[in-house]
N, C-alpha and C positions, 0 to 999 in steps of 0.2 A: 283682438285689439288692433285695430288700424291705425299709424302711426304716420303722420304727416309732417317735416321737417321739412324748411323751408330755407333753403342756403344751404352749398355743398363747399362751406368754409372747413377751418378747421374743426372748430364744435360742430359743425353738424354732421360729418362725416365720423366722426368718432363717437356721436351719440349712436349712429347709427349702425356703426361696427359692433359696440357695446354693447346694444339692445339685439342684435344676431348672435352676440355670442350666448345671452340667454336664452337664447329661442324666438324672441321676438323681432316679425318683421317690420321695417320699415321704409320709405319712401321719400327722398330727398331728392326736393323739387327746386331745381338752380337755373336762374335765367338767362345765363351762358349757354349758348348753342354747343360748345362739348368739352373735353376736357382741358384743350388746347387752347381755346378761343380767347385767353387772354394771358399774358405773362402774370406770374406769381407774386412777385415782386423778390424782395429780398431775405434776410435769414432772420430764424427766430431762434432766441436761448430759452432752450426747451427747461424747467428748475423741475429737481428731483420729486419735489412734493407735491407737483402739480401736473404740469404737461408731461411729465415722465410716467408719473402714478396713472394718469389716463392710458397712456398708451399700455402699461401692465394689464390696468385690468380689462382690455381690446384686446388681451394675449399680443401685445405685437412689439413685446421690447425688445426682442432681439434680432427683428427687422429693423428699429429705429439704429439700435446702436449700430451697427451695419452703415448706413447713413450719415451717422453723427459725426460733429470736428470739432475735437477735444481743443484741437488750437482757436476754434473761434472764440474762447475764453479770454484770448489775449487783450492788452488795452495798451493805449496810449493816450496821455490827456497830455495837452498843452495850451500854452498862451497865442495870442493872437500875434506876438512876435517871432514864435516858435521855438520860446524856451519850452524844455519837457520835463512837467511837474512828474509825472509818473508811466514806470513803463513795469506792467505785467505779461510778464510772459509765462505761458501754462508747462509747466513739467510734463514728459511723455506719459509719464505714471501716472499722472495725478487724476484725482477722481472725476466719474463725467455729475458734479453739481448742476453746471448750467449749459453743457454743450451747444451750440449751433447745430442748425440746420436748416437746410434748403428752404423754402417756402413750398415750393415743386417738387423737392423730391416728398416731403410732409405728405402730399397732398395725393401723388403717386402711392405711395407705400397704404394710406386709408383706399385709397379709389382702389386698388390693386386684391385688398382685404375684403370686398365685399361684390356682390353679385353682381353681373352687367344691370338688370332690369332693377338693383336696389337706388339709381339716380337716371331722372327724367330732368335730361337737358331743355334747354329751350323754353323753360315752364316760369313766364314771369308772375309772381303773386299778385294778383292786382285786388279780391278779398275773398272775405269768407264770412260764409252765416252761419246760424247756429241752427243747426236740425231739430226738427219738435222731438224727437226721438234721445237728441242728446247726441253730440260730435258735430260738426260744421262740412258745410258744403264748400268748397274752394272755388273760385273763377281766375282764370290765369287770361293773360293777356292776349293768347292768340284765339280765345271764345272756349275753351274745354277746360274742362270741372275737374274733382276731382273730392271722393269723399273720406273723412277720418272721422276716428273717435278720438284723437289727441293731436292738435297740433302744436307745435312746437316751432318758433319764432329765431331761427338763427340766421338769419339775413341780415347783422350788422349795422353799422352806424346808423343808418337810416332808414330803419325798419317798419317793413307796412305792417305788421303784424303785431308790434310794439300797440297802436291804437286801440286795439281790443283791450288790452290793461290800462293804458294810460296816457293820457295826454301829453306826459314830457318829452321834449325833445332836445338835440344835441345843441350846444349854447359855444360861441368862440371862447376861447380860451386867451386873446392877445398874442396867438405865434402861429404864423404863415413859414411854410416848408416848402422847399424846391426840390427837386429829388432828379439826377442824373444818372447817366450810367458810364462805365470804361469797361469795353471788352478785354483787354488785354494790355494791363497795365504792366506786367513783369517783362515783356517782349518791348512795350512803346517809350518806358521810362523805370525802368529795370533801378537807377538808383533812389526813384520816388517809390516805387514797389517796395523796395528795401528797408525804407525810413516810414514806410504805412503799417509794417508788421503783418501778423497771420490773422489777426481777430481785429477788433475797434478803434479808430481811431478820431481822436475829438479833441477839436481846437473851440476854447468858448472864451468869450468877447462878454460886454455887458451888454448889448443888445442886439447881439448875434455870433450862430454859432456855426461851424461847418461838422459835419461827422463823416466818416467814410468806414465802409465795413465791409471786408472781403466777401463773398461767395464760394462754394464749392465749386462752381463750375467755370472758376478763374474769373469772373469778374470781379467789379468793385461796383458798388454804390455810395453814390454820394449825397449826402443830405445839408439842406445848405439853408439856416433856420433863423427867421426872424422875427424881433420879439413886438409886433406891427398890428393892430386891430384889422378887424373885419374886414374883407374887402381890398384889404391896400392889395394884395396879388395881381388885382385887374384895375385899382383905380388910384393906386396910389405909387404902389413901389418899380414900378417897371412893365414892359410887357411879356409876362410871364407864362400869360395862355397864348404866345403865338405862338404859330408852328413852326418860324424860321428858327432852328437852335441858333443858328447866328447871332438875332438878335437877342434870344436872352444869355445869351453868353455872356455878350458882349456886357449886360442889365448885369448881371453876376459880378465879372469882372469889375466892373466900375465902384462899385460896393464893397468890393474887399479888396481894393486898391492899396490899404496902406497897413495889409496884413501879411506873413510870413512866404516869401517868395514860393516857398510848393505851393500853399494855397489856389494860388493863381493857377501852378502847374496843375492842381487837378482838376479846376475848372475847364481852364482849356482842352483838358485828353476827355471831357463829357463828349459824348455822343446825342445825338437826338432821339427821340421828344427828349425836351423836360416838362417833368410833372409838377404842377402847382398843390399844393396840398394844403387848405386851409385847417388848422388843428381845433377839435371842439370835443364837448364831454357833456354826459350826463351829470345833473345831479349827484355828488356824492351820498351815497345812503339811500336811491329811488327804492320806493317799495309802491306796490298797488295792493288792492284787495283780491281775494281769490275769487278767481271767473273758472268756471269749472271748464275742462277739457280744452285749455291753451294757456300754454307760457311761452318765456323766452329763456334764452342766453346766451353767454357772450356778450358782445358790445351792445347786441339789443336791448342788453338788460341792464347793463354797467359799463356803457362806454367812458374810456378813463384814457387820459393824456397817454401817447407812447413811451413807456420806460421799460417795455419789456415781462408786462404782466398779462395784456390782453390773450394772448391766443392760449394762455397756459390757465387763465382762467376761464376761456371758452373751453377748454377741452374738459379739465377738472368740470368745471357743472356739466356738462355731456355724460363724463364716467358716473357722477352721482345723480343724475338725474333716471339715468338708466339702471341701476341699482336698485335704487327707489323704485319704477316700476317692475324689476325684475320680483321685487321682494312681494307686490301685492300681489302676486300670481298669474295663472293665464285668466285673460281677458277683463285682468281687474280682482279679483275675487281673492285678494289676501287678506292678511288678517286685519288690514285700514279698515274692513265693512266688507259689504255686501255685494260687489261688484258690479259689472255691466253697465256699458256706457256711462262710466266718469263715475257714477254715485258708489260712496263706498272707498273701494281700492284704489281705484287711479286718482281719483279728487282727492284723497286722505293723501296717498305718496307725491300726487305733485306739489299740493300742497306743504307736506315736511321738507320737499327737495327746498323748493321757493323759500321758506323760510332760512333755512341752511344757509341758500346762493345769498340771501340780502345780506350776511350779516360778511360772508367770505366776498363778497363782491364792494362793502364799503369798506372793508380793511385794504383789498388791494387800489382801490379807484385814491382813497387815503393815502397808501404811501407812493403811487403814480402821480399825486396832487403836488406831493413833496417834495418828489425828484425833480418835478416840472418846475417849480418853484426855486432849487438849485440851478437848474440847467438856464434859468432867466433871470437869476440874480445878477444886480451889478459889478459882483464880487468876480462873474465869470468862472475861468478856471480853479483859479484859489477856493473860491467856493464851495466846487463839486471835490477837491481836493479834502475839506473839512471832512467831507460824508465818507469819504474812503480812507480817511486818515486823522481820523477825529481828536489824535493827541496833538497834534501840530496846531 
């Protein structure tokens, strides 16, 4: 069974680990020319039931926890005046639920776990047919092919691969992101360091909010969230896609002019670019009918607001999606049928996976709907205070 995975994100790099550790190889084709070629970005809170359970059954938990930062757990939420509704801070002891970690080192630690020749950089997806034979021909962008019996759609928000299932595509949500960086915040502004804490920090507004979240490698990220339709990034709110960070500083600053003086402080210690980041989602609940020998998953399959469930639920369908074909046997031929080329085994297991992913993929897109909904309510901080503090 030849296995073609398309995106060496987090899911697909862990489908891929998963599927070697049963024995099966497979081929994750990323249109990044190498491992390097673009920064990660920031941290993910990896949850015990998901992202966690993937990396188990990868055999790779005790590389992760190695990695992990119990303290990324921490929180801080306040008002846009800078009073502080709520400060969590993580106990040394305390269990790793939802640890942090790196994006890069995430992505290290998979890249690290599997064979040099198990990912072909440089390889943009641009399509695929479907073989009289059964499994699909690939055409990548720079003219060379590339044949499987199963492909496999983990290429993310905007996924070419997704159109083989289904025509939906990702829709605006009403909230435009700016995303900044500080290399060394504890050295430039040691008593803003000190008042940001170890793990998340989140100042919300009723129609905007700022977030900032530590890194392992000593930085900060900052995210700076507006609750603005389509488009305003480049034709409304400011000039956001130029390259001068001057001037969107400057576009930042002016906007949060008559909010809690650090605010201001952490905008000014951003460094250049800033990232524009338009926010959109699928459909809650997408499902297609079953096309033999191609799925997806992760955001290809249930792109869903960021609140911290995306990459844990690309990796969870990775682990069970791998399972599921580990269980039909070699080359297909478990006990789903009759195997070989898709009929049988692999059409029966993707198919149960599929089914699985719809219903685990609209619970979480569901409660990411909710939190996004908190996070853009008028109520602001008070608000998101309700959901962590629900007797108040």
């Amino acid at each position: 069974m030849a296995v073609a995975i398309i995106g060496a994100g987090p899911g697909g790099l862990t489908l891929a680990r998963t599927l070697r550790v049963h024995g099966i190889d497979a081929v994750v084709y990323e249109r990044e020319a190498s491992p390097t070629a673009r920064a990660q970005g920031g941290m993910l809170d990896l949850h015990r039931e998901s992202g966690q359970r993937a990396l188990r059954e990868a055999g790779l938990e005790a590389e992760f926890l190695a990695v992990a930062r119990a303290e990324g757990q921490d929180m801080r939420l306040l008002e846009p005046d800078g009073t502080l509704l709520l400060q969590e801070d993580t106990p040394d002891d305390a269990p790793l639920e939802r640890p942090e970690v790196d994006r890069a080192d995430l992505r290290n630690l998979l890249l690290d776990s599997l064979p040099e020749q198990a990912v072909a950089w440089g390889r943009e997806f641009r399509s695929a047919t479907a073989r009289p034979g059964g499994g699909y021909r690939i055409q990548f962008a720079d003219g060379s092919t590339a044949e499987c019996d199963l492909l496999v759609g983990a290429d993310g928000a905007y996924s070419r691969v997704r159109p083989l299932l289904t025509d939906a595509r990702p829709v605006h949500i009403g909230r435009n992101t700016v995303e900044g960086v500080i290399s060394d915040l504890d050295r430039t502004h040691p008593e803003l360091a000190a008042a940001l804490g170890r793990g998340n920090y989140w100042v919300l507004g009723p129609d905007q909010s700022l977030a900032a979240q530590r890194n392992g490698d000593g930085r900060v990220r900052v995210y700076l969230s507006f609750h603005t339709p389509e488009g305003w990034l480049t034709d409304g709110g400011g000039p956001f896609a130029d390259p001068d960070p001057d001037r969107v500083r400057a576009a930042l600053l002016r906007l949060f002019a008559d909010w809690a003086p650090q605010c201001a402080t952490l905008i000014r210690a951003c460094e250049g670019p800033f990232v524009p980041r338009p926010i959109a989602t699928l459909p809650v609940g997408l499902t297609w009918d079953a096309v033999p020998e191609v799925t997806l998953l992760g955001d290809a399959a249930h792109l869903m607001a960021p609140a911290g469930l995306g990459a844990n639920m690309a990796m969870l369908d990775a682990a069970e999606l791998a399972l599921r074909l580990a269980a039909a046997g070699p080359g297909g031929s478990g006990k789903g049928g009759k195997g070989g080329n898709g009929d049988g085994g692999v059409a029966a297991a993707v198919r149960a996976y599929e089914e699985e992913m719809f219903v685990r993929g609209a619970e979480a897109a569901g409660e990411a709907q909710r939190m996004t909904e908190l996070l853009m309510s008028p109520e602001g901080a008070r608000g998101l205070l309700k959901f962590f503090q629900p007797e108040r």
